[in-house]
N, C-alpha and C positions, 0 to 999 in steps of 0.2 A: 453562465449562471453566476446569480453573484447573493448574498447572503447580507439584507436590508437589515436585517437586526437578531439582537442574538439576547435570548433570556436563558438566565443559570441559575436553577434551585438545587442549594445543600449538595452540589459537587464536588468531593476534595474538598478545601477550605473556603470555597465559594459557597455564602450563605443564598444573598438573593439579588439580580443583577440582571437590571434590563439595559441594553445599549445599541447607540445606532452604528450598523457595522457597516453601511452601504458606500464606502469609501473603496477605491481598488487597492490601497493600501491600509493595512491595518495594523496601530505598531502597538506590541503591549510590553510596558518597562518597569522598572523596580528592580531593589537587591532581591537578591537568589531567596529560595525561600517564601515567597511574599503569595504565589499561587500565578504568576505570568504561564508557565508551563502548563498549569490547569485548565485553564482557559481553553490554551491553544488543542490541549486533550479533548475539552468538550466540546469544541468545535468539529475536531476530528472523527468524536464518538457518534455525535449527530448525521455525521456527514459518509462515514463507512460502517459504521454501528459496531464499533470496535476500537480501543483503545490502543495507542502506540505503546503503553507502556506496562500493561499487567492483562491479566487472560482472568483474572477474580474479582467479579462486578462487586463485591462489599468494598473494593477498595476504593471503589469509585464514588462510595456515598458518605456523604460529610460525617464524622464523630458523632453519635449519641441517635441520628437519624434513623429513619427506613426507607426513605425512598430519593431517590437524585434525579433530576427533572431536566432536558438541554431541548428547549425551541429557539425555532428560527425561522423567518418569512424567507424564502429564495424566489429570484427572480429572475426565471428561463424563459428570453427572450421577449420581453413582455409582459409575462404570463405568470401570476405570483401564486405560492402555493407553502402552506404551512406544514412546515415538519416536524416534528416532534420525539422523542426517546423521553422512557421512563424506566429508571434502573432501581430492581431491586435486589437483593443478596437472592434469589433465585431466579429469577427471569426478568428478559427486558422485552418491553414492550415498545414500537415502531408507529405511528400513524403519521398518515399525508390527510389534510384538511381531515381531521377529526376521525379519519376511517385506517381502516387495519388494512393496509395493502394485501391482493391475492396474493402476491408470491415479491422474494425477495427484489428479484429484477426489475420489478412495476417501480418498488421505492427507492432504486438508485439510477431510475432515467431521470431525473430532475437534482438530486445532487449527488456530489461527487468530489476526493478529494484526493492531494496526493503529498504526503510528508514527509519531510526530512526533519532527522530528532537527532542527536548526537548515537544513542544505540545502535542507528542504522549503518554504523560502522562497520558493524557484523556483516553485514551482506559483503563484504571483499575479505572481512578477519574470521568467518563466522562459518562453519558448515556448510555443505550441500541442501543443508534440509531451510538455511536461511534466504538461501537466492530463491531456491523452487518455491517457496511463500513470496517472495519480491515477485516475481516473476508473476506467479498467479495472482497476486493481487494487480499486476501493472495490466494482463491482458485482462484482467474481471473489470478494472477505471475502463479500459478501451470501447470492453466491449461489454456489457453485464450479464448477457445470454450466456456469458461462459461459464457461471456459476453455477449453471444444471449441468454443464456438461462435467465441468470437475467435480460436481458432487456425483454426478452418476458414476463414476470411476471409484471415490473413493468407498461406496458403499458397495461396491462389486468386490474391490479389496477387501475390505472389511469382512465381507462374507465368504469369501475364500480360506481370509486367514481365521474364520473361524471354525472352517469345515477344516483344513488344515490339520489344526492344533485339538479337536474333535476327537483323533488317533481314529477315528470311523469315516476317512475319506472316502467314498467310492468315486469309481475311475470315470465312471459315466455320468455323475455330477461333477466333478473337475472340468469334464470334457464341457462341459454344458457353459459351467461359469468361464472357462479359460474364452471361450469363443466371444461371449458378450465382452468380456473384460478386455481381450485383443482388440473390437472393435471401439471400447468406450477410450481405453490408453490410448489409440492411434488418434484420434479426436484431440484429447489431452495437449498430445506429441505435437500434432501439426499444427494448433493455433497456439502453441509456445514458439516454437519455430519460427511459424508466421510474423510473429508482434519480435520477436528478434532482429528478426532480417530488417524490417523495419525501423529498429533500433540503431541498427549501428553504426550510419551514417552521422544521424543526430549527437550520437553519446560521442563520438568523436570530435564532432564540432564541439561540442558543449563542453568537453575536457580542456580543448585549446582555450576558448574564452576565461575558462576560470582557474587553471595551471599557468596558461602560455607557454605552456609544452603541447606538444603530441604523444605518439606512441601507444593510446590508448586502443583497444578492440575489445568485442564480447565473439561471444559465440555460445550457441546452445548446443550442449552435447546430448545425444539422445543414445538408447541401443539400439533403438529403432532404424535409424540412420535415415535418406531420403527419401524420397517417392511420396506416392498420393496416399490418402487412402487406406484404398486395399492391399497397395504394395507393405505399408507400413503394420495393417493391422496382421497382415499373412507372415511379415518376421516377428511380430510379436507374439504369434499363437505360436511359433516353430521354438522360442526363445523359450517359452511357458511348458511345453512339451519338452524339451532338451534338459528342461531343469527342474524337472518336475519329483523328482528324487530329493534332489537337495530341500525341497522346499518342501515336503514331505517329513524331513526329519527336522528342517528347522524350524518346522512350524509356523512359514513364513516368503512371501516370494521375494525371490534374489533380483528378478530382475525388472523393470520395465519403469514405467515416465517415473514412478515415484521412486526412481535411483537415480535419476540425472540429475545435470549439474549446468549452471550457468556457467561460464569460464570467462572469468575478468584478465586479461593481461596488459602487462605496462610494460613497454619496453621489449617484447616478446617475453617474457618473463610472467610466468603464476603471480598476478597482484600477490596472492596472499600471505604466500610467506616471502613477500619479497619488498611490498609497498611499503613505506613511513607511514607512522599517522596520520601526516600533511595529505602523501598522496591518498590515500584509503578516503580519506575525505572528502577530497577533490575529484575520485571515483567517482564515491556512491553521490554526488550531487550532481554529480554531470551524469550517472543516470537517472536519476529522478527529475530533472531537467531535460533530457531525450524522451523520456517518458512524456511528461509535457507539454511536450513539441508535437509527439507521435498523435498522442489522445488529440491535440487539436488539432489536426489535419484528417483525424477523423470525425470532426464535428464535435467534437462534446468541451466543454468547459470548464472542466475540474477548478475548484478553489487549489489553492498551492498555503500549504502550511509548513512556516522554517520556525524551528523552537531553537531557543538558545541560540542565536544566531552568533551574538557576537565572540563569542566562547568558541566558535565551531572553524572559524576563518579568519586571518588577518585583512587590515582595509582596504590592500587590492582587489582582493577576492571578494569581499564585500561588496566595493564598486562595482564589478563585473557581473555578480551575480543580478545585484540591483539595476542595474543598466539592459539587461538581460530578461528578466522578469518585466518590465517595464514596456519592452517593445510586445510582449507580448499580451495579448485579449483574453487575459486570466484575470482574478480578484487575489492577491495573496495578506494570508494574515502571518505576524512577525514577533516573537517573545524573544526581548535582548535588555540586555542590563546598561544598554550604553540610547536613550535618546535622539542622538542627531545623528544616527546612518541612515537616517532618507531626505538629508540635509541638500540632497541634486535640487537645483532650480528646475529641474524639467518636470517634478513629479510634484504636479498640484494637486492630485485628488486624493488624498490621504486624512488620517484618524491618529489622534496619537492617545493615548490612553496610560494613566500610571497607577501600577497595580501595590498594595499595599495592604498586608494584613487580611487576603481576600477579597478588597472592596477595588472599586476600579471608579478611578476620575477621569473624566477625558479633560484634557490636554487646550 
């Protein structure tokens, strides 16, 4: 998939901006400040319908406005189809060619995107509850079906913990939701699993290229632990029942997919408290880079969005990252304060764009 042009109404400091983005490089420059990192946001927003950098859609609409506007033509395989978001400080609205898709998964088989932003640091510095969102969002790029199955889990949640905390539990609706919920986490559980194992050859590879170290590994920790299925949903109903006390009084379950945890290691060692800046960095891109790899081995084409690049890695890493990106059948866009890092003779098809005060000149 590749993203032929890209219009910005009243975004952040972006007033009004039509451009042609149909290049597989696309580089956007200027001092800090200036709105390069907006851009790369409303590309983002357009493309997962979500922001890398705030969860509060007013934040996303220009000073004095009401409404912020991010279209774009994409072009899968072929076959062009108009996409469109409209944010406003209460809801946002989605349409593919002018129409309101039946369900979320219709309007992310056509685009798709995968980002690296300097926050995403968190994912090796940052909690359990930062990978299990990595994580879910890398198997929802993979696969987008998977977005019923994690929403049916978390709304099985949600309804327990609120029969829970009720203090009017009865045993025979626990028993009732604990069985759907065993069965929806075990789902959860095994296509996390699944997209892992998958994973970790590539995140290995993709560590060396842009470290030139090794030592890197993931692993998905589950309580579930192995098996299919039924093996997994039958320890999860036993896990739910064993601890069914405790979550009782805490008004809240202790245990199952929504407690695990990704496990980054370097060096055999807990990345987290143990990795530099440097490497933390050089992690989480060399997962989103496996990531990548993995999605397009499965067919699909994600765009690749890297914000602040030049801030984020020294110009080895640079190189390799670009050299890297380049062999591969993706379209990537690029906000850096430095112009000539796609200065390679090998990379003709590219856009250079300098952004200033909101407005954007191409190059």
């Amino acid at each position: 998939m590749r993203l032929i042009d890209l219009a910005v109404t009243d975004f952040r400091n972006i007033g009004d901006i039509k451009i042609d983005t149909s290049a597989k490089f696309v580089v956007f420059y200027g001092d800090n400040g200036q709105g390069k990192t907006n851009i790369i946001e409303s590309i983002c927003t357009l493309s997962t319908l979500k922001s890398f950098r705030t969860h509060k859609r007013s934040e996303l609409i220009r000073w004095g406005e009401n409404l912020a506007r991010v279209s774009g033509n994409i072009d899968d395989e072929g076959h062009t189809r108009l996409f469109e978001v409209e944010i406003s400080s209460d809801k946002r609205k989605s349409t593919v060619d002018g129409k309101s898709p039946d369900t979320l998964s219709d309007y992310f088989q056509s685009i798709r995107a995968i980002v690296f932003a300097p926050a995403h640091v968190d994912i090796v510095r940052g909690g359990p509850d930062i990978r299990r969102d990595f994580l879910d969002r890398a198997v929802f790029t993979a696969r987008p079906s998977y977005l019923e199955t994690y929403r049916t889990f978390r709304k099985l949640l949600a309804q327990k913990g609120a029969l829970l905390k009720s203090g009017w539990a009865d045993p025979i609706q626990l028993d009732v939701i604990d069985e759907q919920l065993s069965i929806a986490g075990a789902r959860v559980s095994l296509k996390r699993r699944d997209f892992i194992q998958s994973l970790e050859t590539p995140f290995n590879e993709m560590h060396i290229k842009i470290s030139n170290s090794g030592g890197a590994s993931i692993r998905y920790r589950s309580c579930l632990g192995d098996g299919d299925l039924e093996d997994q949903s039958t320890r999860y109903m036993e896990l739910l029942q064993s601890k069914r006390q405790e979550a009782l009084e805490r008004g809240w379950d202790t245990v199952g997919p929504h407690r695990d945890d990704l496990i980054i290691e370097l060096n055999d060692h807990k990345a987290r408290p143990f990795a530099s800046q440097g490497q933390a960095r050089s992690l989480v891109l060399a997962l989103k880079l496996a990531e990548l790899s993995v999605v397009r081995n499965m067919g699909a084409r994600p765009m690749f969005l890297l914000d602040d690049l030049s801030s984020e890695l020294d110009k080895s890493r640079i190189k390799s990252l670009i050299d890297t990106l380049n062999s591969l059948d993706v379209q990537c866009f690029i906000s850096t304060t430095s112009p000539d890092i796609l200065n390679s003779k090998e990379i003709s098809d590219r856009s250079l764009f300098h952004v200033k005060n909101g407005e954007v000149t191409k190059q």
